[in-house]
PDB file of N, CA, C and O in Angstrom, chain B, residues numbered from 101:
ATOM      1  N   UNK B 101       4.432 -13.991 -14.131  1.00  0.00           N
ATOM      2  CA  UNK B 101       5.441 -12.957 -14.316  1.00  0.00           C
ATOM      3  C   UNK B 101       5.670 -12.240 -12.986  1.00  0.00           C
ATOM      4  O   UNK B 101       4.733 -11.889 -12.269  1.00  0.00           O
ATOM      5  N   UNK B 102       6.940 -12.039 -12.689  1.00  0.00           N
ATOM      6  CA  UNK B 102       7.423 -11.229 -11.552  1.00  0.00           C
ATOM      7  C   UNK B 102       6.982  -9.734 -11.544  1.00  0.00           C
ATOM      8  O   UNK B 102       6.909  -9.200 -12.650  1.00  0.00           O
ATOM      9  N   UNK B 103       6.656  -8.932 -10.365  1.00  0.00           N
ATOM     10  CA  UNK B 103       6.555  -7.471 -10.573  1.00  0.00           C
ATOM     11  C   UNK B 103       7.830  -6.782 -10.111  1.00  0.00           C
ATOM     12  O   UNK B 103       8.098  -7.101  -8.952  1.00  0.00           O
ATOM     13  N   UNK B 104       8.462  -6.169 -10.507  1.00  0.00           N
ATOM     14  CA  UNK B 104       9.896  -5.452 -10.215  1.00  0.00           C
ATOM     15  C   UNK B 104       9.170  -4.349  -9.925  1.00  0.00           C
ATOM     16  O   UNK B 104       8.018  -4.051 -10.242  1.00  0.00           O
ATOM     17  N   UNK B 105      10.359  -3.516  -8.990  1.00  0.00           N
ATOM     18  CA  UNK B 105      10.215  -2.319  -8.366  1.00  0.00           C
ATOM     19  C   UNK B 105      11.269  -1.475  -9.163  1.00  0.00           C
ATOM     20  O   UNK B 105      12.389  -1.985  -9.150  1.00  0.00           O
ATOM     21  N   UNK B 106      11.166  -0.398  -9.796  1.00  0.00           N
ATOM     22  CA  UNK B 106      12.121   0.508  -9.993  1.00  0.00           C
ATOM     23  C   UNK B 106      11.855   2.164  -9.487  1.00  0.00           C
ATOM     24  O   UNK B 106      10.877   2.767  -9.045  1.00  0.00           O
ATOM     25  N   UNK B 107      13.466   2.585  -9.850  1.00  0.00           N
ATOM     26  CA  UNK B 107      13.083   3.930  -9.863  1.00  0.00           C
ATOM     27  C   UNK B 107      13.760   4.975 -10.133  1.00  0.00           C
ATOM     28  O   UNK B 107      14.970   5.028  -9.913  1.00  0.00           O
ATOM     29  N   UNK B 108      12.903   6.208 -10.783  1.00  0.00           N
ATOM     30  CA  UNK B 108      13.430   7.032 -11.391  1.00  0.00           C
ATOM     31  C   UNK B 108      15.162   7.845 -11.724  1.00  0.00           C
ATOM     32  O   UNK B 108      15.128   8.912 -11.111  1.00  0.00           O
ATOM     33  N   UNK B 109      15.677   7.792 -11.988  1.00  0.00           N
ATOM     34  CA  UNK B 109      17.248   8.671 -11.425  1.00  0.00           C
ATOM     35  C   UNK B 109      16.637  10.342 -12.075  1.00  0.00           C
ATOM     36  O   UNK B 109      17.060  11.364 -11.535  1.00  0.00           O
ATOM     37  N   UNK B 110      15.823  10.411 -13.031  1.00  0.00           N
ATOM     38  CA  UNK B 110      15.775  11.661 -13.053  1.00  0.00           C
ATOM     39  C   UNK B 110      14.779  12.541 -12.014  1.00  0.00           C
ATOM     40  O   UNK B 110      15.209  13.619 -11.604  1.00  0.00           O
ATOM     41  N   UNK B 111      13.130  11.965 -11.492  1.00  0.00           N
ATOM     42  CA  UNK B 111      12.565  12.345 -10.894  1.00  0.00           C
ATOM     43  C   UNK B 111      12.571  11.802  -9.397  1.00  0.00           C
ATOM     44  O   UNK B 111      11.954  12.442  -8.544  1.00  0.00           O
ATOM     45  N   UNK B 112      13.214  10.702  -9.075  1.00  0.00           N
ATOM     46  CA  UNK B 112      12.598   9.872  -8.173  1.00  0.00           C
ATOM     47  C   UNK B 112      11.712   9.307  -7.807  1.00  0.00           C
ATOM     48  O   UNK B 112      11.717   8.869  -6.657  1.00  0.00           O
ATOM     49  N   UNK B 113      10.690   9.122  -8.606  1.00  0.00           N
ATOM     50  CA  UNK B 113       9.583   8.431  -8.780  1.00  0.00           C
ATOM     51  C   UNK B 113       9.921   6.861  -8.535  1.00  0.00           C
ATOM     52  O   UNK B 113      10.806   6.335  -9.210  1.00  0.00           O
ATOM     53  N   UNK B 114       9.021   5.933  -7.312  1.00  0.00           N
ATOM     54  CA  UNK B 114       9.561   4.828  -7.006  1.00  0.00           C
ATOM     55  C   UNK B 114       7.794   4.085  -7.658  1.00  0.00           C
ATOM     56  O   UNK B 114       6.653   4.200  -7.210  1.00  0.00           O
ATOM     57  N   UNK B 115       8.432   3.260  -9.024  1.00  0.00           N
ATOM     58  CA  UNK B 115       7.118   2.486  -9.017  1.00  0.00           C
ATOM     59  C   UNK B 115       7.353   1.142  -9.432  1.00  0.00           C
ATOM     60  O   UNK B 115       8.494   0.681  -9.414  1.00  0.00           O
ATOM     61  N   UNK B 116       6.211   0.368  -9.864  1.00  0.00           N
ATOM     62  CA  UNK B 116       6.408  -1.236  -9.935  1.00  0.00           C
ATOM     63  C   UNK B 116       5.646  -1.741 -11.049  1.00  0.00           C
ATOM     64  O   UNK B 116       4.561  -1.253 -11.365  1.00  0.00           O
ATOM     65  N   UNK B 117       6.283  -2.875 -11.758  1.00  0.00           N
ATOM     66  CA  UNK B 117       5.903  -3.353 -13.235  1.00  0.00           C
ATOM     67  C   UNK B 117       5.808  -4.701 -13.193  1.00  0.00           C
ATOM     68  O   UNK B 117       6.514  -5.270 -12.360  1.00  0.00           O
ATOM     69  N   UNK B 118       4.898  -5.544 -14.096  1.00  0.00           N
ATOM     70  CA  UNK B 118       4.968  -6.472 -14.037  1.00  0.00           C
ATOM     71  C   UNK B 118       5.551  -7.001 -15.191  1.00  0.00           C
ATOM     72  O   UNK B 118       4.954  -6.634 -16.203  1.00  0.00           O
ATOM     73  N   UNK B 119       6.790  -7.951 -15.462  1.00  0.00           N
ATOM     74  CA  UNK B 119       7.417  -7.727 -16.551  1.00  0.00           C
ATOM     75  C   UNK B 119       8.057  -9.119 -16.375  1.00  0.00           C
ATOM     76  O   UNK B 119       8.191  -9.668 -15.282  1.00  0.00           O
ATOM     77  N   UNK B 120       8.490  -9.702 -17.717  1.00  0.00           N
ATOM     78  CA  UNK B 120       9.120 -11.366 -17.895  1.00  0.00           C
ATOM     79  C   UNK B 120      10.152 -11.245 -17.337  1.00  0.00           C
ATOM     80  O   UNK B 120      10.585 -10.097 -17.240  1.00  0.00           O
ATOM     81  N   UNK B 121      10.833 -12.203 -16.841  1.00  0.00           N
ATOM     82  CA  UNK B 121      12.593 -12.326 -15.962  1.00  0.00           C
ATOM     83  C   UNK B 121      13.422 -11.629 -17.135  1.00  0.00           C
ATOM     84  O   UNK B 121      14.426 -10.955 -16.901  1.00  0.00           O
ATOM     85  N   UNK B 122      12.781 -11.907 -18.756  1.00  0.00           N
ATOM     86  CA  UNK B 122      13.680 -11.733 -19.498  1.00  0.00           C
ATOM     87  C   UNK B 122      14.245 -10.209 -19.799  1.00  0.00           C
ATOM     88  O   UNK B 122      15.228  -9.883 -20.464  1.00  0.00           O
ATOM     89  N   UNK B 123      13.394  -9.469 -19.160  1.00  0.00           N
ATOM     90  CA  UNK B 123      12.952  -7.869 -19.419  1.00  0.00           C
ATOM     91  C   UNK B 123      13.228  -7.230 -18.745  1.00  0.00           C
ATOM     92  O   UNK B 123      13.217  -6.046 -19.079  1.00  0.00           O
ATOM     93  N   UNK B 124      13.614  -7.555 -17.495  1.00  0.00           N
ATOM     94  CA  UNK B 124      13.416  -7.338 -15.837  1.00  0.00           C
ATOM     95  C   UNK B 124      14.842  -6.200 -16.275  1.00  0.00           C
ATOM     96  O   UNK B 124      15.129  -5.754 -15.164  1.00  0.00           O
ATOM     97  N   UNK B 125      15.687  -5.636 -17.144  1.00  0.00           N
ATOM     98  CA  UNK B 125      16.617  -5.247 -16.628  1.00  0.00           C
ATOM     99  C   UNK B 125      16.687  -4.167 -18.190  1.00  0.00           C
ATOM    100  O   UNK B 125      17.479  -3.232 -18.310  1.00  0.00           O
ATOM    101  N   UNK B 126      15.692  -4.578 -19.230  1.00  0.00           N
ATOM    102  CA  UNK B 126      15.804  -3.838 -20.475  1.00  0.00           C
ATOM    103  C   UNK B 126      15.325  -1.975 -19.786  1.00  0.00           C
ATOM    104  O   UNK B 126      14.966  -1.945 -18.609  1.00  0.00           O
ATOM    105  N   UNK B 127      15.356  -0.849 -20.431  1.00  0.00           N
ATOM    106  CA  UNK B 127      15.014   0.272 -20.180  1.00  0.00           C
ATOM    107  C   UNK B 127      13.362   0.570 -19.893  1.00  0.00           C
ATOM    108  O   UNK B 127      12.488   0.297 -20.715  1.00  0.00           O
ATOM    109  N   UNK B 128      13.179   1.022 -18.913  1.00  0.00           N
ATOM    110  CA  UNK B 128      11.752   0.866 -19.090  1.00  0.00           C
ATOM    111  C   UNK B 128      11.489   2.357 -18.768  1.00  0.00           C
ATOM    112  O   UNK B 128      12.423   2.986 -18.270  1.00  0.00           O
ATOM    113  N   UNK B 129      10.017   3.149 -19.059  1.00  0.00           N
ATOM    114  CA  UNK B 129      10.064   4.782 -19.016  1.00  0.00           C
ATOM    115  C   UNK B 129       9.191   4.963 -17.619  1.00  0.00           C
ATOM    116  O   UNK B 129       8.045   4.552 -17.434  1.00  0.00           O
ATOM    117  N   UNK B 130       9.589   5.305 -17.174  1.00  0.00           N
ATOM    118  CA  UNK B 130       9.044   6.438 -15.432  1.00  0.00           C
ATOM    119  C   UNK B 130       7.719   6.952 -16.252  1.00  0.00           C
ATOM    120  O   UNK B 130       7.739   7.546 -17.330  1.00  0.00           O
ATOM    121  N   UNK B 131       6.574   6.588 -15.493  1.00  0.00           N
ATOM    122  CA  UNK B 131       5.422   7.030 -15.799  1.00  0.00           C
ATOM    123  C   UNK B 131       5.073   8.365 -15.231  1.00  0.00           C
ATOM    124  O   UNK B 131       4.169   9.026 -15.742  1.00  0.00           O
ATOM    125  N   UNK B 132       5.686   8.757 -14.287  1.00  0.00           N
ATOM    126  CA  UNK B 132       5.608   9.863 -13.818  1.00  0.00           C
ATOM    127  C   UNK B 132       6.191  11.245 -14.701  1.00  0.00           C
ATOM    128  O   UNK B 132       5.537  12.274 -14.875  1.00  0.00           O
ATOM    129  N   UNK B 133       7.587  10.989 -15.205  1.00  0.00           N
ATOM    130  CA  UNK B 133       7.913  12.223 -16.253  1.00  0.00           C
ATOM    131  C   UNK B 133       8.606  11.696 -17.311  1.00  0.00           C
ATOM    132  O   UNK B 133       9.289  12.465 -17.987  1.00  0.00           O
ATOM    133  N   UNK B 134       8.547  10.222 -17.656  1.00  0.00           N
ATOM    134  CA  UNK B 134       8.283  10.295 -18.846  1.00  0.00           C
ATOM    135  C   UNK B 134       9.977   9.827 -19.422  1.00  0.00           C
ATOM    136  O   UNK B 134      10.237   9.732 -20.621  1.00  0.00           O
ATOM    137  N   UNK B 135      10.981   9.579 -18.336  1.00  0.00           N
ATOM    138  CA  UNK B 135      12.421   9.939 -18.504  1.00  0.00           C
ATOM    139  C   UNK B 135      12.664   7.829 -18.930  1.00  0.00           C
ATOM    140  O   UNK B 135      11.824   7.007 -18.564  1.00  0.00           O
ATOM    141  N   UNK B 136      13.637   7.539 -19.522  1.00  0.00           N
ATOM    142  CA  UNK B 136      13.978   6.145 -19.593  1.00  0.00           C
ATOM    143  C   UNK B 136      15.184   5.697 -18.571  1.00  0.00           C
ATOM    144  O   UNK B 136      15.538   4.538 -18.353  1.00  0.00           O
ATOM    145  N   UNK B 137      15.665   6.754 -18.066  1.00  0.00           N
ATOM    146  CA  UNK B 137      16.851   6.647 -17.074  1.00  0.00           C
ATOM    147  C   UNK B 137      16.183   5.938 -15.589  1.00  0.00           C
ATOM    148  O   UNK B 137      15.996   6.685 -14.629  1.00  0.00           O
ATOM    149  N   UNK B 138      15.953   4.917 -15.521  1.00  0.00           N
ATOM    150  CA  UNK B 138      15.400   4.371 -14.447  1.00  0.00           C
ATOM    151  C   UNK B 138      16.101   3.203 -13.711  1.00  0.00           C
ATOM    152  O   UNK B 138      16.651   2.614 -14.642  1.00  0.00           O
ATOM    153  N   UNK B 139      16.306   2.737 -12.926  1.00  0.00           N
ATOM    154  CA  UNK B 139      16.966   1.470 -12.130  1.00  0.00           C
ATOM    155  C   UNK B 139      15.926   0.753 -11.548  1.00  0.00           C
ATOM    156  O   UNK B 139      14.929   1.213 -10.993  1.00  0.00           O
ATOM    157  N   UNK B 140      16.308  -0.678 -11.756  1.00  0.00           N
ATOM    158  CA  UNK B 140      15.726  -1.780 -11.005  1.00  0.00           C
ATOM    159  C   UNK B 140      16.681  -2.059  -9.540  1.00  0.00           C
ATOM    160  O   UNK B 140      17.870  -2.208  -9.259  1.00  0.00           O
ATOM    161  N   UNK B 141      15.297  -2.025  -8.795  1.00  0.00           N
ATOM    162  CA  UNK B 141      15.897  -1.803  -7.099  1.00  0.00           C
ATOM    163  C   UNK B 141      15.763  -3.298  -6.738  1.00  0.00           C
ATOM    164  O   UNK B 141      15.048  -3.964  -7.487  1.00  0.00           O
ATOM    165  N   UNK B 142      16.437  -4.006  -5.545  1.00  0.00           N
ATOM    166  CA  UNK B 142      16.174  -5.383  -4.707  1.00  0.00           C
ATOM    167  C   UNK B 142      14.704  -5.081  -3.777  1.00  0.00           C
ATOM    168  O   UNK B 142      14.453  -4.031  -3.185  1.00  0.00           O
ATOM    169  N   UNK B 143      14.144  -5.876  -3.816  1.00  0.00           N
ATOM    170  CA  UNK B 143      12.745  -5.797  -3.006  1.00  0.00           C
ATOM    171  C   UNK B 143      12.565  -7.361  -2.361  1.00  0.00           C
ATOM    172  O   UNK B 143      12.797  -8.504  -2.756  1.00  0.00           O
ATOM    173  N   UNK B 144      11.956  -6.666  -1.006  1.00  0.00           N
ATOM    174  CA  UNK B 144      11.796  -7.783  -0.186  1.00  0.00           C
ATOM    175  C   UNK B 144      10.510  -9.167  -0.755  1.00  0.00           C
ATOM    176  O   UNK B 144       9.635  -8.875  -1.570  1.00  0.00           O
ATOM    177  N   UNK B 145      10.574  -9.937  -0.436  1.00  0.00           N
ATOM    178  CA  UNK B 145       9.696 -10.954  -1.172  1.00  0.00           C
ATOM    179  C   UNK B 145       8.965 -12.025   0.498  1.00  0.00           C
ATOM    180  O   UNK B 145       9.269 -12.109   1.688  1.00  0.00           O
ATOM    181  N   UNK B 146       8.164 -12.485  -0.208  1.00  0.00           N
ATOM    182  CA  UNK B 146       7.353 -13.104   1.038  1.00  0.00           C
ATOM    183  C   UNK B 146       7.623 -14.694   0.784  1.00  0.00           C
ATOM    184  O   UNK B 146       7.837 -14.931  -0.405  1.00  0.00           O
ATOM    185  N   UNK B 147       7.662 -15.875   1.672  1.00  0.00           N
ATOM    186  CA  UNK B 147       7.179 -17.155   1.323  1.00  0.00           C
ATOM    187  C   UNK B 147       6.219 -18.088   2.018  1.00  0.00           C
ATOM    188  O   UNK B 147       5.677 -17.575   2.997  1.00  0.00           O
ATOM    189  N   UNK B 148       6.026 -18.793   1.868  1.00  0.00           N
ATOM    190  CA  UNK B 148       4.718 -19.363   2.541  1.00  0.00           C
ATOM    191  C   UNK B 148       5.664 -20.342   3.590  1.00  0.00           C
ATOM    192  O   UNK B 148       6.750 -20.843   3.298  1.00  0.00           O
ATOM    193  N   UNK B 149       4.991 -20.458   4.797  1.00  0.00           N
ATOM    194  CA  UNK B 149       5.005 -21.494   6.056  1.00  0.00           C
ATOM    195  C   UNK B 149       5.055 -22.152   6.399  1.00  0.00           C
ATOM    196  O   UNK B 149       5.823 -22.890   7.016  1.00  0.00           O
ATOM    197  N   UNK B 150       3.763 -22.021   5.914  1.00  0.00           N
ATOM    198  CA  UNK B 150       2.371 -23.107   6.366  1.00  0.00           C
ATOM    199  C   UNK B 150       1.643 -22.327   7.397  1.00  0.00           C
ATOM    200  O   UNK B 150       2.035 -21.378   8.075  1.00  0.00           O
ATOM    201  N   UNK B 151       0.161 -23.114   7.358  1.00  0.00           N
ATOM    202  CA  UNK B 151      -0.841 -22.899   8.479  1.00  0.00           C
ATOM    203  C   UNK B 151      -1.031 -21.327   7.880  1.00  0.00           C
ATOM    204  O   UNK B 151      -1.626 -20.620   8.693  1.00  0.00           O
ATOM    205  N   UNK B 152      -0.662 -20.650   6.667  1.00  0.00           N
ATOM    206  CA  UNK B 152      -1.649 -19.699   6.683  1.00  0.00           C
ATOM    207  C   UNK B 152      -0.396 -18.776   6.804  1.00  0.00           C
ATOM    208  O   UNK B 152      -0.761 -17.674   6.395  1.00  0.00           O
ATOM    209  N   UNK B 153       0.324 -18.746   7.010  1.00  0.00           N
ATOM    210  CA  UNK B 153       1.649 -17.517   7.621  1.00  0.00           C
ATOM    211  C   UNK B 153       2.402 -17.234   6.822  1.00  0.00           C
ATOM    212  O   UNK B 153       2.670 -18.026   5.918  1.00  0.00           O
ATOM    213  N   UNK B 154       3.073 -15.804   6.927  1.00  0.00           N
ATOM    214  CA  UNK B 154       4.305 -15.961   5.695  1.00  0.00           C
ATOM    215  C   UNK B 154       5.217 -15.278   6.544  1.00  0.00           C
ATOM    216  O   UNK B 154       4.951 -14.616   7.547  1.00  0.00           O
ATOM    217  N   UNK B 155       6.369 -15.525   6.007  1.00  0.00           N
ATOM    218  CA  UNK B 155       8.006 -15.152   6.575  1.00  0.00           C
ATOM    219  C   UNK B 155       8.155 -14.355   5.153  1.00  0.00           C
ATOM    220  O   UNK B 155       7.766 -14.618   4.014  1.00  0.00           O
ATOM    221  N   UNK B 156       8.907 -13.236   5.735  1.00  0.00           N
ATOM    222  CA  UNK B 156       9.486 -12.283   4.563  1.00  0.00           C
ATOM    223  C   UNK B 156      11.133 -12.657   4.632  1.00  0.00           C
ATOM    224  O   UNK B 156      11.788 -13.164   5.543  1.00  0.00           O
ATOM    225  N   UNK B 157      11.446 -12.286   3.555  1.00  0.00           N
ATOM    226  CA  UNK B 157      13.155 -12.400   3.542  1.00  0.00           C
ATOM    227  C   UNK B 157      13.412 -11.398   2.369  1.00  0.00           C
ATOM    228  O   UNK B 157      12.362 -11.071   1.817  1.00  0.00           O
ATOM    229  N   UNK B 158      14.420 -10.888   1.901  1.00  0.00           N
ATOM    230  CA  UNK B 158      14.850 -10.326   1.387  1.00  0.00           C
ATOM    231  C   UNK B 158      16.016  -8.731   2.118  1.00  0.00           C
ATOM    232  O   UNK B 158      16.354  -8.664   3.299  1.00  0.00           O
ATOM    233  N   UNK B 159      16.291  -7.964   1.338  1.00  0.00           N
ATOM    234  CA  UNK B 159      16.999  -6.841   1.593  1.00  0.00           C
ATOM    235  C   UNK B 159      16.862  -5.660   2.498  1.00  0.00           C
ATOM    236  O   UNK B 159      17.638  -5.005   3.192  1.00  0.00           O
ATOM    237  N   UNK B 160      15.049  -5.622   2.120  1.00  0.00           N
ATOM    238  CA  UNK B 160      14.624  -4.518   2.882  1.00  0.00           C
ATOM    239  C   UNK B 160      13.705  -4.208   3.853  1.00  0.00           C
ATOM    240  O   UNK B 160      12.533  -4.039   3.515  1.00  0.00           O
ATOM    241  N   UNK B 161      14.015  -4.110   4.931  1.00  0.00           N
ATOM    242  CA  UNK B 161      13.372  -3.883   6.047  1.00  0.00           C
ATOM    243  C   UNK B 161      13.069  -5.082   6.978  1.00  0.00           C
ATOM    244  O   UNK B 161      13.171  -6.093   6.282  1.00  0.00           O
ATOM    245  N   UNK B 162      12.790  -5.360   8.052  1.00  0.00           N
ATOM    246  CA  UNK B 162      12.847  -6.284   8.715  1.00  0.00           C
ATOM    247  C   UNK B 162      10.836  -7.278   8.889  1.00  0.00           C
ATOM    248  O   UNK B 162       9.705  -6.909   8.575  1.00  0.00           O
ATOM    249  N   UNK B 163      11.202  -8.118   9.311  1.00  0.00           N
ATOM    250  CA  UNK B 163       9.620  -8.733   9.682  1.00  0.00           C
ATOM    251  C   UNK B 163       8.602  -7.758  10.258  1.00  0.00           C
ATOM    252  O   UNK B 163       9.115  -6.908  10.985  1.00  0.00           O
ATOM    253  N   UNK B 164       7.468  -7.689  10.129  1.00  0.00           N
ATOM    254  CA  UNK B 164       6.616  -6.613  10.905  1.00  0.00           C
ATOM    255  C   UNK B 164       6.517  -5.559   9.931  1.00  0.00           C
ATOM    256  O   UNK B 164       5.432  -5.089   9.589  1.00  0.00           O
ATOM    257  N   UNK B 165       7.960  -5.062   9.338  1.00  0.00           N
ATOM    258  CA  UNK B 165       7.967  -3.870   8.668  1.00  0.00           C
ATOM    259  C   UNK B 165       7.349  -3.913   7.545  1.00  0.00           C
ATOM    260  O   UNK B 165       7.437  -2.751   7.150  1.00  0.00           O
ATOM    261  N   UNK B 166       6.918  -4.354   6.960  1.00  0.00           N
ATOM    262  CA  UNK B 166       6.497  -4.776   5.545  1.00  0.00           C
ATOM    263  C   UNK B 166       5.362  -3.811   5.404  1.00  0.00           C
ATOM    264  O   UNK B 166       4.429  -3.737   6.204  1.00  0.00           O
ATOM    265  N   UNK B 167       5.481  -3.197   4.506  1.00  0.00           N
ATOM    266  CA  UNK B 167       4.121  -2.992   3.718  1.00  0.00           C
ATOM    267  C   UNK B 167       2.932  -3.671   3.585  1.00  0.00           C
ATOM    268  O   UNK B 167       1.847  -3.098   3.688  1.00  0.00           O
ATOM    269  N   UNK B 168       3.090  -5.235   3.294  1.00  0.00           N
ATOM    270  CA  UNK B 168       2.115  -6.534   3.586  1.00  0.00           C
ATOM    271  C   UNK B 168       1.814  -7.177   4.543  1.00  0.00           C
ATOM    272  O   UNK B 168       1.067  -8.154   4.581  1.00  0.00           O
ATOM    273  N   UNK B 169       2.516  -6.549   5.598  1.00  0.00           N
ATOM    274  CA  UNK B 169       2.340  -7.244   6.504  1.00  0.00           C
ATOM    275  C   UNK B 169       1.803  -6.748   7.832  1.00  0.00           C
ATOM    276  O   UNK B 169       1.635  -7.535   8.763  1.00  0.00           O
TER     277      UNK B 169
END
């Protein structure tokens, strides 16, 4: 199962779920206050190389920048 990133519209609370492709877009509740008004955001994703390395691609932020990396 994929983990999606969402986040809050009422608090701004930015968090992440692990949830079926099929679900990925049903209402889900902000653990932080509790609100169902939430959005699924684009998040950067990693892929493999080889030799051990990964290349990021996606929307946000550039190589280096990663959180994982």
């Amino acid at each position: 199962m994929p983990i999606y990133e969402y986040t809050c519209n009422s608090c701004g609370h930015k968090f992440e779920v692990l949830r079926k492709f099929e679900e990925r877009d049903n209402p889900i509740e902000c653990p932080s206050c509790k609100s169902s008004d939430t959005r699924r955001e684009m998040s950067a994703f990693g892929t493999a190389k080889g030799s051990g390395s990964f290349g990021w691609s996606g929307t946000c932020g550039s190589p280096g920048s990663s959180r994982f990396g």
